[in-house]
C-alpha positions, 0 to 999 in steps of 0.5 A: 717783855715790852710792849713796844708803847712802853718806856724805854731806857736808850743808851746812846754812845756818842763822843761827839754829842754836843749840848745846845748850850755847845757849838756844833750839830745837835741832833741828838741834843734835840732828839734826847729832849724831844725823847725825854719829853715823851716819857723815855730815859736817855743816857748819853755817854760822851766824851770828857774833850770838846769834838770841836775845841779839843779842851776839856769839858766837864769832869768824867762821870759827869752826869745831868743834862735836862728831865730825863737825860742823864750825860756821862763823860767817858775819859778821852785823849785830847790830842785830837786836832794834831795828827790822823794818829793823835785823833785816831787815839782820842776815838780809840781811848773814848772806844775803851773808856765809854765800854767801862762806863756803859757796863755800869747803866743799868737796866737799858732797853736799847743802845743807840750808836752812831757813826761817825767816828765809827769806832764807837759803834763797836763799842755800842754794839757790844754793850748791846749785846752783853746786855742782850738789848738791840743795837740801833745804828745810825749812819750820818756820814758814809765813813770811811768812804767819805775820807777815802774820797777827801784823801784824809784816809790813804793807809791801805792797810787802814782802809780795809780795817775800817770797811771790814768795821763797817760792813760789820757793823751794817750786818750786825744792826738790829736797826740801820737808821741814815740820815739821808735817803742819798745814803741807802744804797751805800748801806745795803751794798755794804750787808745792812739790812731793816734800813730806815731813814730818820732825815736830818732837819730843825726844831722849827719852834726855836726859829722866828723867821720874822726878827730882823736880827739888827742887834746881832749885826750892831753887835758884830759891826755888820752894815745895817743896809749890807746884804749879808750872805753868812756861812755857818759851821766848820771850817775844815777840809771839806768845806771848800771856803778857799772858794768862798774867798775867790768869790768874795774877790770878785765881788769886790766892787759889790759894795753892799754885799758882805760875806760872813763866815761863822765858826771854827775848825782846822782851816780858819787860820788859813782863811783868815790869812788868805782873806788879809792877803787878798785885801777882802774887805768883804769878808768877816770871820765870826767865832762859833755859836752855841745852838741857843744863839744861833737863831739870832745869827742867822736872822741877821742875814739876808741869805745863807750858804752851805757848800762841800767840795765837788766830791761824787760822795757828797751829793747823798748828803742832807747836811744840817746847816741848811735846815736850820737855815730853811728854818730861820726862813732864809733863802739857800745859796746850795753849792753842794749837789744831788740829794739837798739840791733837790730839796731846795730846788722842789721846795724852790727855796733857794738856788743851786751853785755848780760846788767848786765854781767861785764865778757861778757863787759869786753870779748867784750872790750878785743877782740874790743881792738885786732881788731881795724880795724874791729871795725873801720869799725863797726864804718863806718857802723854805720854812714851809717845806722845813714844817712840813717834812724837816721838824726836828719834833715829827723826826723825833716821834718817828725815830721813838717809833723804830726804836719801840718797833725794834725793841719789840722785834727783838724781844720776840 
């Protein structure tokens, strides 16, 4: 038996791991070397298909990363951004494929799933017990909820197969882990118990909040005396960037202000096509960035937006963008509500936008842009708050400790 200070060798399941040499969230990038670093084993097994792109890449069986973390790629359908059904295959396929290749790790301590896609938290669970080690589950989105309440997910039949999945899985945890205290209640409605959160937030070391970010926007054509308000991350359904560009249109005759949204998904073609056809001057589309270069990106800009559309869902959610943008030490402009909200507002490190209301954005943008000085000490107070509570290393030593602990517990 273990000793819950002893190593541990961590399976973790997860089609969507992004590298940090990748664009996309990497938490568990992040947690794997902050893990590695003291002295545990992690072995990630991964789709062989880009989560974001849908292209291909690294060969299946694929395996190094860093000291410490061994990367698999599990053979995954690519036909991911065509349909509901096409992506439903690439997570079934990836469910199938990273069950073969996870009976071949050897000697695993605990195995680490992940939701979403909640289909392979199935497959994390069985590993788990065919290898009698725990199950850690890790819930960052409520799903299917979530997509019930966007209108992704309306096959009734489907609806209840994935709530039974879900509710299974909660119950059958050995550990629950959300990563936003919004998300509690949810869980334990749904039969979780030995509930923990392990909150999202940002390696504080890889932010300087001091570099001006000048040759980004040289780089990239961005005014040196704009104002830059920059979105980053997905373009997609729940993203809500129609109301950015009805925003970005009533700022018009805000000459110094510029709106840059950085990254990619679904919905970029048709933003980029709305954006021309409304003669948005003021608007700039940037490609995605892997994690590395996004320090320098968000040091280019003058204030940060992170906004959802008006869902009741998404005021339980601590999205990752706005701690890496309280990291970088730059003011938030929050359009999303409930739980980050409070956060920002506590911490007084930005300002809160009704979501769905492109006046009210557009309001919030033009008085950040009168008073940069205030907005610069939002910026620093963000920082603050973001070393104090939101270090992706001090989360990385508590998420070590549940698991230890639930090493421990089962081995009892």
């Amino acid at each position: 038996m273990k000793h819950p200070a002893e190593k541990l060798h961590i399976l973790l399941i997860h089609q969507a791991f992004v590298e940090l040499k990748e664009a996309g969230g990497t938490r568990h990038a992040e947690f794997a070397r902050s893990l590695a670093a003291r002295g545990q084993r992690i072995t990630v097994i991964a789709s062989s298909v880009s989560y974001l792109t849908g292209k291909a890449r690294g060969a299946t069986g694929e395996a190094a990363q860093q000291p410490g973390v061994r990367l698999l790629r599990a053979a995954t359908y690519r036909g991911l951004h065509r349909s509901f059904v096409h992506r439903l295959l690439s997570f079934i396929t990836f469910t199938v494929s990273s069950f073969f290749v996870g009976l071949g790790v050897k000697d695993v301590d605990l195995v680490w799933g992940t939701t979403p896609p909640i289909f392979q938290s199935f497959t994390a669970w069985l590993l788990a017990r065919l290898k009698g080690v725990p199950f850690l589950l890790e819930v960052r989105d409520l799903w299917p909820a979530f997509a019930v309440q966007v209108g992704v997910l309306r096959n009734p039949i489907l609806i209840r197969a994935s709530q039974w999945l879900e509710r299974f899985l909660y119950r059958h945890a050995d550990r629950l882990v959300v990563n936003s205290p919004g998300f509690v209640e949810h869980v334990q409605a749904c039969g979780a118990r030995r509930i923990s959160v392990v909150p999202n937030g940002a390696d504080a070391a890889m932010f300087d909040p001091g570099t001006s970010g000048a040759q980004f926007r040289q780089r990239h054509g961005l005014p040196a005396e704009a104002f830059v308000v920059l979105y980053a991350g997905a373009h997609g359904l729940s993203n809500d960037l129609g109301v950015v560009l009805q925003a970005a249109e009533l700022l018009k005759a805000e000459a110094k202000i510029l709106i840059v949204l950085l990254g990619d998904g679904k919905d970029k073609p048709a933003l980029q096509a709305k954006a021309a056809e409304l003669k948005l001057g003021n608007v700039r589309f940037l490609p995605p960035l892997p994690k590395v270069d996004m320090p320098e990106a968000l040091a280019a800009a003058d204030a940060c937006l992170a906004i959802l559309k008006p869902i009741s869902l998404y005021s339980s959610v601590y999205p990752n963008k706005v701690f890496d943008y309280m990291a970088a030490g730059r003011p938030v402009l929050l359009a999303i509500d409930g739980v980050m909200r409070k956060v920002i507002e506590e911490a007084e490190a930005g300002r809160f936008v009704p979501p769905g209301d492109a006046p009210a954005l557009a309001q919030a943008i033009t008085e950040m842009a009168a008073d940069p000085a205030k907005a610069r000490g939002m910026g620093r107070a963000g920082r603050a708050t973001l070393e104090a509570h939101f270090d992706r290393n001090q989360l990385a030593e508590a998420m070590l400790g549940l698991m230890q602990e639930t090493a421990a517990h089962r081995q009892k």
